[in-house]
C-alpha positions as CSV (number, residue, x, y, z in Angstrom):
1,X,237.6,34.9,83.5
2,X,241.5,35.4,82.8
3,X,243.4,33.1,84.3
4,X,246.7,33.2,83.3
5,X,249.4,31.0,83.2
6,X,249.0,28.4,86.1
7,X,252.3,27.1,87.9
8,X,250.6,24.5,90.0
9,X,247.5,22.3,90.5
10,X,244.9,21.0,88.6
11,X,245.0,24.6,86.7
12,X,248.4,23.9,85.3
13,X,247.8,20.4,84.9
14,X,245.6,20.9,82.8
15,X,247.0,23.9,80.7
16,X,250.0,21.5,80.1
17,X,247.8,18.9,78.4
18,X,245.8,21.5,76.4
19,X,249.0,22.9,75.2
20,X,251.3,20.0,74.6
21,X,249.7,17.1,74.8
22,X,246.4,17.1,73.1
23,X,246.3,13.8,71.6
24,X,247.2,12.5,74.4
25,X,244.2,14.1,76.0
26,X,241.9,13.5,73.7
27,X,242.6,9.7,73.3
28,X,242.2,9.3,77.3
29,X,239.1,11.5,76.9
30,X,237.3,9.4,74.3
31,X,238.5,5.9,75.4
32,X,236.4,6.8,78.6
33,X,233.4,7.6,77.1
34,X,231.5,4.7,74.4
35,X,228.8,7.6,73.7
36,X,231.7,10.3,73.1
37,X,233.6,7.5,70.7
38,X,230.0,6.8,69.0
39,X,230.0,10.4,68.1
40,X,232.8,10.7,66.4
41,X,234.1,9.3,63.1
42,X,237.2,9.3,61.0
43,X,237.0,13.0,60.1
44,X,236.5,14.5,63.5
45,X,237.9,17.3,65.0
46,X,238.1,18.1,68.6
47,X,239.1,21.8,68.8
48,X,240.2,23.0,72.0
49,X,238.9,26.5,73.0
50,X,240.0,26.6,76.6
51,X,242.5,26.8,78.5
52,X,244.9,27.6,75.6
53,X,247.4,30.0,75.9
54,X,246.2,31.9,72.8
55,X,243.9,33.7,74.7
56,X,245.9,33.8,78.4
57,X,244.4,30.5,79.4
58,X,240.5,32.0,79.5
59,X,238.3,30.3,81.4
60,X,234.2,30.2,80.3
61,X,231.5,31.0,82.5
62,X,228.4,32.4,81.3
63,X,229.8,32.5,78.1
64,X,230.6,28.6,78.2
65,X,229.0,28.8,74.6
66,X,230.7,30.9,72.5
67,X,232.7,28.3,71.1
68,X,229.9,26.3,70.3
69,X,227.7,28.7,68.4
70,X,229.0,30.3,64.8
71,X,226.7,33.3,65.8
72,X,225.2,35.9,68.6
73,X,221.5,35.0,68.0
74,X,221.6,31.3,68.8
75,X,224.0,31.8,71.6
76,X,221.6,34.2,73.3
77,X,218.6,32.1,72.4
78,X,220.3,29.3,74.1
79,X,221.5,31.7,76.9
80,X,217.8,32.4,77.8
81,X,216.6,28.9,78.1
82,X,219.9,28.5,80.5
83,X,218.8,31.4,82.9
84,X,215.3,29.3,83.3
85,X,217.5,26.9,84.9
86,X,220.3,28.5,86.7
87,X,221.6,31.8,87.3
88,X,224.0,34.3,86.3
89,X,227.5,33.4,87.0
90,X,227.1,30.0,86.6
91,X,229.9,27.4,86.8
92,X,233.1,28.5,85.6
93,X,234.3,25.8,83.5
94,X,238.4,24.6,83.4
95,X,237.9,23.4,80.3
96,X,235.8,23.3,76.6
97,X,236.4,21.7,73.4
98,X,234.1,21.6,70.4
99,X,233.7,18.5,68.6
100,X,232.8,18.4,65.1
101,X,232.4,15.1,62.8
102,X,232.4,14.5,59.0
103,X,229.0,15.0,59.5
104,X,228.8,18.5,60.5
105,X,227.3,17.3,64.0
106,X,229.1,19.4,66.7
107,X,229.5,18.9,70.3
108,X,230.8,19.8,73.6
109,X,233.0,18.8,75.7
110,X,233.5,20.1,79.1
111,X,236.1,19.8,82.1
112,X,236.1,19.8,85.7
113,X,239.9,19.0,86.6
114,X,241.1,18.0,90.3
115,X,244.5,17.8,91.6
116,X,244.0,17.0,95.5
117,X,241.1,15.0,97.3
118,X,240.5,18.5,98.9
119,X,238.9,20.2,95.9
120,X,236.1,17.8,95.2
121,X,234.2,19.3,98.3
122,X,232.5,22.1,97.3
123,X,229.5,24.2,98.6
124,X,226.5,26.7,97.0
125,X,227.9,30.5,97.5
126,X,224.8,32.0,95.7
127,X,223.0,34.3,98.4
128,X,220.2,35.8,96.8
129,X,217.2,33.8,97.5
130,X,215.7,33.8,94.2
131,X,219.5,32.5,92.9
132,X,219.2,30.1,95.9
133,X,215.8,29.4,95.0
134,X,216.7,28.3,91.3
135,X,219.8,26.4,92.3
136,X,217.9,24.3,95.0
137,X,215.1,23.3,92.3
138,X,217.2,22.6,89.2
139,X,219.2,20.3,91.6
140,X,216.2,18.5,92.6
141,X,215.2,18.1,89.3
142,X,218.3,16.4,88.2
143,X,218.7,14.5,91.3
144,X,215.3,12.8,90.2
145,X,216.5,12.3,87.0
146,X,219.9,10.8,87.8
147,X,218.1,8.9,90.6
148,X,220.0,9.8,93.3
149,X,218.7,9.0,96.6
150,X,221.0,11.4,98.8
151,X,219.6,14.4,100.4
152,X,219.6,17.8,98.3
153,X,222.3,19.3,101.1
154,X,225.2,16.8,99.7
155,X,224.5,18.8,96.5
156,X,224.4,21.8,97.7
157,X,226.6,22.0,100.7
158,X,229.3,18.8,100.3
159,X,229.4,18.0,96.3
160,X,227.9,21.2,95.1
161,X,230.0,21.6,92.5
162,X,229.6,18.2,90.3
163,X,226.0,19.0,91.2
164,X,226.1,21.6,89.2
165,X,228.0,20.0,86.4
166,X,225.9,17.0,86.2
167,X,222.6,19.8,85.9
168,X,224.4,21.7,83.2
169,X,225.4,18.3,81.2
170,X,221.5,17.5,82.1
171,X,220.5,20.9,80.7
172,X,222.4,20.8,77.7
173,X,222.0,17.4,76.4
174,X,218.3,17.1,76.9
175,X,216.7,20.8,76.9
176,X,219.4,22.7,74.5
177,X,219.9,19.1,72.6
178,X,223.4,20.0,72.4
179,X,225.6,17.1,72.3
180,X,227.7,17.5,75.7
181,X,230.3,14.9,77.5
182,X,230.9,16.0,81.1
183,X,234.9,15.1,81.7
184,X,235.8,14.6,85.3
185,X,239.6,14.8,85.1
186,X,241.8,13.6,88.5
187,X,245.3,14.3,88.3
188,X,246.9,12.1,90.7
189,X,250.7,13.2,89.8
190,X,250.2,16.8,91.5
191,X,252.8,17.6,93.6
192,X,252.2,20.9,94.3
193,X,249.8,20.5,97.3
């Protein structure tokens, strides 16, 4: 999806660290994460494929994996084994970066930014039943598996959104066995809200 250049929020937040202040980003990013800093090693490269201005700040969806694979087959092999889990038009992601390590081991990293308290609530907006249908029983699933004891409603109609993100990372990491670190990034200097 274009996007464009942002002038405010969690959008332009984040463009402005993509674009001019990587390291800085990527330090924050992996000093958060042991598993992401056990990944990588002295020749690792985090390459940042969205949002950069190269390409008018394009943000992933469905196609949240074209950075990741070098070509069409394995992307649409991996594409399949997504739609057994979730629908078309899936989340649309603020953020990707590929890692690769000396060891030609790649991964993912994926971002869900926030500027205001407001945007954490989210709810499900997919209205075909079968889409509805597939969203309610992925979520399930990874509710059992992250051993969450809330009601499926707080994932679908309060939190919906890190729902989904936390089924994805799920997904990714244990079905696709695509190394992937979910990055929840809070601004709290926003001052455009």
């Amino acid at each position: 999806m274009r996007i464009g250049k942002a002038e405010k929020g969690s959008q332009y937040l984040l463009q402005k660290y993509v674009s001019g202040k990587q390291e800085l980003l990527n330090q924050l990013l992996v000093s958060s994460s042991p598993t992401l800093l056990s990944f990588l090693d002295e020749h690792t490269d985090i390459e940042w494929c969205s949002p950069i201005a190269e390409n008018g700040y394009y943000e992933y969806r469905d196609d949240f994996l074209t950075p990741y694979f070098q070509n069409e087959p394995e992307q649409q092999a991996a594409l399949i084994k997504i739609r057994n889990y979730w629908p078309k038009n899936g989340p649309q992601w603020d953020g990707i970066a590929v890692i690769t390590n000396g060891n030609i081991s790649k991964g993912l990293i994926l971002v869900e930014s926030k500027a205001n308290i407001s945007e954490t609530y989210s709810k499900m907006k997919a209205s075909s039943e079968v889409s509805r249908d597939l969203i309610e029983k992925t979520l399930t699933d990874t509710q059992k598996l992250f051993g969450s004891q809330s009601s499926l409603e707080a994932w679908t109609e309060e939190f919906y959104q890190l729902g989904n993100r936390l089924a994805l990372l799920h997904l990714l990491n244990n079905e696709l066995k695509i190394p992937t670190w979910l990055a929840l990034v809070n601004f709290t200097d926003d001052t455009s809200h």
